[in-house]
C-alpha positions as CSV (number, residue, x, y, z in Angstrom):
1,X,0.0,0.0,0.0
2,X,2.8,2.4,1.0
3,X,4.2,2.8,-2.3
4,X,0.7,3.0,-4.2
5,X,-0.2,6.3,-5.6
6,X,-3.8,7.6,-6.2
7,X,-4.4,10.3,-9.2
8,X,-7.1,11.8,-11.0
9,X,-8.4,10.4,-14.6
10,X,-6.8,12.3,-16.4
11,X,-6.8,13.1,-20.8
12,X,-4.0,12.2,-22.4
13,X,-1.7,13.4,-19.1
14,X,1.1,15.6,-18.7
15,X,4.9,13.7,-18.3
16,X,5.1,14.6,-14.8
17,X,1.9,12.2,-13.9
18,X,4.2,9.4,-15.4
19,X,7.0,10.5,-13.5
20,X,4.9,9.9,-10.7
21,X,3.8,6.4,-11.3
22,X,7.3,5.4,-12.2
23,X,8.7,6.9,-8.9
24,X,6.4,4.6,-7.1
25,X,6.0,1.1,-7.7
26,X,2.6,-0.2,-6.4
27,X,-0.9,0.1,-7.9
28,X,-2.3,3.1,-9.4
29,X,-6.1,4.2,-7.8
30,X,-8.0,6.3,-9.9
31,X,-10.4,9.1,-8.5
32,X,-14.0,8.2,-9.1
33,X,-15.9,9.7,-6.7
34,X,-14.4,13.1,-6.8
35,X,-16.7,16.1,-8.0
36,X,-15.6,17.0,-11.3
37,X,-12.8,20.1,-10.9
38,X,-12.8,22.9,-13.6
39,X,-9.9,24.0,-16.0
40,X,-7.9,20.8,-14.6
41,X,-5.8,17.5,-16.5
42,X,-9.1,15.7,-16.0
43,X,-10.8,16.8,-19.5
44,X,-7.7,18.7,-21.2
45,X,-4.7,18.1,-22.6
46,X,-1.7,20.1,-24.0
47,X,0.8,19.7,-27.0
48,X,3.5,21.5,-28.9
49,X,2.4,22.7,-32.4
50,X,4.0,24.7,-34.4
51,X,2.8,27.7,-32.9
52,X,3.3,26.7,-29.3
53,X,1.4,25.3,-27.0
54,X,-2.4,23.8,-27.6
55,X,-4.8,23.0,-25.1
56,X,-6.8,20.1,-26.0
57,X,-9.9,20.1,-24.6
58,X,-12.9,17.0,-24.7
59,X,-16.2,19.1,-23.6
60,X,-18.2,17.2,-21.1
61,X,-22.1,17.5,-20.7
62,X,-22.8,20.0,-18.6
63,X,-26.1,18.9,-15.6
64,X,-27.7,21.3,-13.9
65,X,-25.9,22.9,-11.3
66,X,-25.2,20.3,-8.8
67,X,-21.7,18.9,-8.8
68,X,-21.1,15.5,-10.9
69,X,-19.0,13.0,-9.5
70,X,-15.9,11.9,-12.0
71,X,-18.0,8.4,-12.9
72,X,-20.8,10.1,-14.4
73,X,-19.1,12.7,-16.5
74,X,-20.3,12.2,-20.3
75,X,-18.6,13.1,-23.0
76,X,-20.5,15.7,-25.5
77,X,-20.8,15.0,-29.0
78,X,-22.1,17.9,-30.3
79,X,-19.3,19.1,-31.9
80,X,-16.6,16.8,-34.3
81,X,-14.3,17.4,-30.8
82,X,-12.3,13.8,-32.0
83,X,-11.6,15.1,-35.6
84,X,-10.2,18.1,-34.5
85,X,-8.0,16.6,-31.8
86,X,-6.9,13.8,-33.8
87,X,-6.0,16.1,-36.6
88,X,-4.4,18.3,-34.5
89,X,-2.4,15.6,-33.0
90,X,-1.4,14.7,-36.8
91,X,-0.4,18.1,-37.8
92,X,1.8,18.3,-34.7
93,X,3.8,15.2,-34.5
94,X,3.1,13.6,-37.9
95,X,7.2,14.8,-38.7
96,X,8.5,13.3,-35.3
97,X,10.2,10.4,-35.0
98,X,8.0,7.9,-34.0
99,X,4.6,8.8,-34.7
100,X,3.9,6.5,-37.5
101,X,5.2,3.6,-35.0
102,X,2.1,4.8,-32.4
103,X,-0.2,6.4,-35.1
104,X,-2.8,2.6,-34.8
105,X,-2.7,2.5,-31.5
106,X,-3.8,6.3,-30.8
107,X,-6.3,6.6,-33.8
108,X,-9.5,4.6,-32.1
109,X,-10.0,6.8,-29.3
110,X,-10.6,9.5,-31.7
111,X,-13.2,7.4,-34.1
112,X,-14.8,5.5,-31.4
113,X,-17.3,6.9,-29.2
114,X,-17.6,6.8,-25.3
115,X,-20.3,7.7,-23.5
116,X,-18.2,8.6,-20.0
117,X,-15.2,10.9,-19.7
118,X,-13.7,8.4,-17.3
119,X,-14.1,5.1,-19.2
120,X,-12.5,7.0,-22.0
121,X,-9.5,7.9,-19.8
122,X,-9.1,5.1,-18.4
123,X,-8.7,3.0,-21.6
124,X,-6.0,5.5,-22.9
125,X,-4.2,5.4,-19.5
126,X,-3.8,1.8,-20.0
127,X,-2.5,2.2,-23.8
128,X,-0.3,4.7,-22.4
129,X,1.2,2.5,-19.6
130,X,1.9,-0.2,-22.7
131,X,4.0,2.4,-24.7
132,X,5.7,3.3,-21.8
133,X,6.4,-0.4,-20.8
134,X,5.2,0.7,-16.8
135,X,3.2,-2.3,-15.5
136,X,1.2,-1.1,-13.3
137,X,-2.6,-2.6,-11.8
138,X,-5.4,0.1,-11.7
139,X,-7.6,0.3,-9.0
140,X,-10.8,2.8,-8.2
141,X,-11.8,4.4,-5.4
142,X,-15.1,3.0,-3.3
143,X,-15.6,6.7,-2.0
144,X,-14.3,10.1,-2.0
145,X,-11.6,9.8,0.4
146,X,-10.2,13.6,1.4
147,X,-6.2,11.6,2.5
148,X,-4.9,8.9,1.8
149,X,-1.8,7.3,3.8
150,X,0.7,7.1,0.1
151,X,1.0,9.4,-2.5
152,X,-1.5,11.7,-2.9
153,X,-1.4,13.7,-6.8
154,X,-5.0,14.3,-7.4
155,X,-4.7,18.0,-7.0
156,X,-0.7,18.1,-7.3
157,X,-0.9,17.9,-11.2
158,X,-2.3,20.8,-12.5
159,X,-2.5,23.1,-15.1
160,X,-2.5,25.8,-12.6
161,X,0.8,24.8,-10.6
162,X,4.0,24.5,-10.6
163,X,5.1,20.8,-12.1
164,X,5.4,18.1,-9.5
165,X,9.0,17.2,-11.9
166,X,11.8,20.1,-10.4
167,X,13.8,21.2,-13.0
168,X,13.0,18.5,-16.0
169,X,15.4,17.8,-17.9
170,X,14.8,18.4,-21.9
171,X,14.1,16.1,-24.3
172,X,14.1,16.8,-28.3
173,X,10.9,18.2,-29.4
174,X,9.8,19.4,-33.0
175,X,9.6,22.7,-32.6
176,X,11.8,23.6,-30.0
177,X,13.5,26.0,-32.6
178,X,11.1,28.1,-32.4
179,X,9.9,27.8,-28.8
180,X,12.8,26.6,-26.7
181,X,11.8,23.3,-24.6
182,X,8.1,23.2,-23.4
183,X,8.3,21.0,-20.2
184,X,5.8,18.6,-18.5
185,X,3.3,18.5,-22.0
186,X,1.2,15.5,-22.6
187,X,2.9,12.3,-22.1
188,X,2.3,11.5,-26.0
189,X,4.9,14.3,-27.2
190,X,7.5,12.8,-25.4
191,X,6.3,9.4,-26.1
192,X,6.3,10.5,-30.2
193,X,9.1,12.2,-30.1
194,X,11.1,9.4,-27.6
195,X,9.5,6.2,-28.7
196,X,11.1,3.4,-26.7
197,X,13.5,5.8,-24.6
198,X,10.5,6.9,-23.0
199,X,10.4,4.9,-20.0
200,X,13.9,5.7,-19.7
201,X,13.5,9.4,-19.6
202,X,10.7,9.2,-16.6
């Protein structure tokens, strides 16, 4: 137990959540039962383009206005969100080095439809755990839990703060002519841009 972690579900995540799972060995629990947080890793991701950083974001149904609990977040589909971010995705890292290599794997999550932001998640979490060779069991919370007695990164990883990773070191990225290093992105730029070395890197 000591050496689990628990995180939120989180979009396509930023390096530093991967940091966090390599760093500790035990099982991964995943937030269920959490009332969905605003503006967090939960629902958006970000890449390097080539004119900086893009927020990816998948829009979520919006209730009435009591709060939702992470299980029963759905996904809207009113708007071709899934063409846009796969072609995005392409325009980005279609020149790296190992795009091509990941292109199959990625592609379904943006043709297939889920009906809950957390299901959706989930199954890309445990693509991404694959491609970074990290074997790692998920489990899920049974209730919302305020502490836990291991590491705690639910709230850690945010858009909105500083990176849990101090001082990361850089990686080669596409544009970085242009823009100089942009750390902690979603795990797939360095996974594109890395392939294999990934794991090695976190």
């Amino acid at each position: 137990m000591s050496n689990s972690i628990v995180l939120a579900a989180s979009y396509l995540p930023p390096v530093s959540y991967f940091h966090a799972i390599a760093k500790n060995e035990g099982y991964v629990l995943l937030e269920k039962y959490e009332h969905f947080p605003k503006q967090t890793y939960r629902n958006r991701a970000r890449i390097a383009t080539a004119n900086g950083v893009l927020d990816l974001i998948v829009p979520i149904q919006h209730g009435r206005k009591e709060r939702i609990a992470m299980k029963d977040i759905r996904i809207n589909y009113d708007h071709d969100w899934q063409r846009l971010h796969w072609l995005s995705m392409q325009t980005a890292y279609r020149s790296s080095a190992y795009f091509e290599y990941y292109e199959d794997d990625f592609r379904p999550f943006y043709e297939k439809k889920y009906d809950f932001l957390l299901d959706y998640n989930v199954a890309q979490l445990e693509l991404l755990l694959k491609c970074l060779k990290l074997k790692r069991a998920i489990n899920f919370t049974d209730t919302y839990e305020k502490e836990y007695p291991f590491a705690d990164f639910r709230d850690a990883i945010h858009p909105k703060k500083e990176s849990i990773m101090k001082d990361p070191k850089p990686y080669y990225q596409l544009f970085e002519d242009r823009h100089g290093f942009l750390p902690d992105l979603s795990v797939v730029d360095l996974i594109f841009n890395q392939g294999p070395q990934s794991k090695s890197y976190l």
